[in-house]
GUDRENLO-484087 format. One record per residue (C-alpha): residue in one letter; y negated, z negated, x negated. Coordinates in nm, 2 decimals, m for minus. Example, Ala and Ser with C-alpha at 12.3 -4.5 7.8 and 13.67 -1.06 7.14 Angstrom:
R, A, 0.45, m0.78, m1.23
R, S, 0.11, m0.71, m1.37
//
This chain:
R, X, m1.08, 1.21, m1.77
R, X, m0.78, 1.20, m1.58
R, X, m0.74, 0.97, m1.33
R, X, m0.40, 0.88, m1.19
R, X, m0.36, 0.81, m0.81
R, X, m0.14, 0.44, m0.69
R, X, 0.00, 0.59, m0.43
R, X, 0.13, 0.37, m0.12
R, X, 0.50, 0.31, m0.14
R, X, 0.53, 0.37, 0.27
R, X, 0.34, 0.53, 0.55
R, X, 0.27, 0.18, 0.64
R, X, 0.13, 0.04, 0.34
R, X, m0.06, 0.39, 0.36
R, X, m0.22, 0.28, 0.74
R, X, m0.24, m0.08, 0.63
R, X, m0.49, 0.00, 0.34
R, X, m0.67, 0.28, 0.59
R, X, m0.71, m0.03, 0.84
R, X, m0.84, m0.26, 0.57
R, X, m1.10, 0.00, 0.43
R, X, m1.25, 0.09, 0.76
R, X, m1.19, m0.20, 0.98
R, X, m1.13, m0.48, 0.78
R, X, m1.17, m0.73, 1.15
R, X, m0.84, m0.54, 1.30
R, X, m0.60, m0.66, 1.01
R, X, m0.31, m0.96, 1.10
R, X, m0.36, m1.28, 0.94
R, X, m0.07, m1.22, 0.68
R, X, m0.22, m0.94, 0.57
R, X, m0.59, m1.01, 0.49
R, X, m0.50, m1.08, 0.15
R, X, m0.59, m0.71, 0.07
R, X, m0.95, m0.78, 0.12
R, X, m0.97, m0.92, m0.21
R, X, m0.87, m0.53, m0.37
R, X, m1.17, m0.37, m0.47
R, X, m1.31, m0.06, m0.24
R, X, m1.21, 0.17, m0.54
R, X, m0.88, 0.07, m0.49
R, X, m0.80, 0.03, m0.13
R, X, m0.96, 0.39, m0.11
R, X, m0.67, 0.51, m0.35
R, X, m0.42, 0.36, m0.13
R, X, m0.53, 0.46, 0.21
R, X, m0.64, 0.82, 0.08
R, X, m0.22, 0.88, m0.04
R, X, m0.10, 1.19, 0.17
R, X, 0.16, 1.08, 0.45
R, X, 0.37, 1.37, 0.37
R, X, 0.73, 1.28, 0.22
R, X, 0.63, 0.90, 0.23
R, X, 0.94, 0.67, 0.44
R, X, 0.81, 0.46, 0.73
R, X, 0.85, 0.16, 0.56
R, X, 0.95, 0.09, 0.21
R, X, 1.30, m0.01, 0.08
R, X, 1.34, m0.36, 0.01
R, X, 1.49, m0.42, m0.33
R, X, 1.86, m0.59, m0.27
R, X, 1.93, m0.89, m0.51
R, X, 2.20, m0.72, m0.75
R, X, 1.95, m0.46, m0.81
R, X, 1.64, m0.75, m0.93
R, X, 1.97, m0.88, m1.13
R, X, 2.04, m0.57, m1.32
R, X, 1.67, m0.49, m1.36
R, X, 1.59, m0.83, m1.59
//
């Protein structure tokens, strides 16, 4: 069975997810919303290799959401 990987989209999404898998009490309010992800899953994200990840993700700008549907 093969099982594919979600990676995190940024290094901080990566450290966000490490945070919320290990020290759940250190998280800001806006983001305790993770704690509802299972531990399967917030291990997937916080276990995604730094390496060639951007600081932060690229927000999508409004002509692309237009084109995309």
């Amino acid at each position: 069975m093969i099982r594919h990987r979600m990676p995190a989209t940024s290094q901080s999404q990566q450290e966000m997810m490490a945070i919320a898998e290990h020290a759940p009490g250190k998280l800001y309010k806006k983001n305790k919303g993770v704690l509802k992800m299972g531990a399967a899953k917030l291990h997937e994200f916080a276990s995604t290799k730094r390496k060639g990840l951007p600081m932060k993700a690229k927000s999508a700008s409004v002509a692309d959401m237009m084109e995309a549907g």
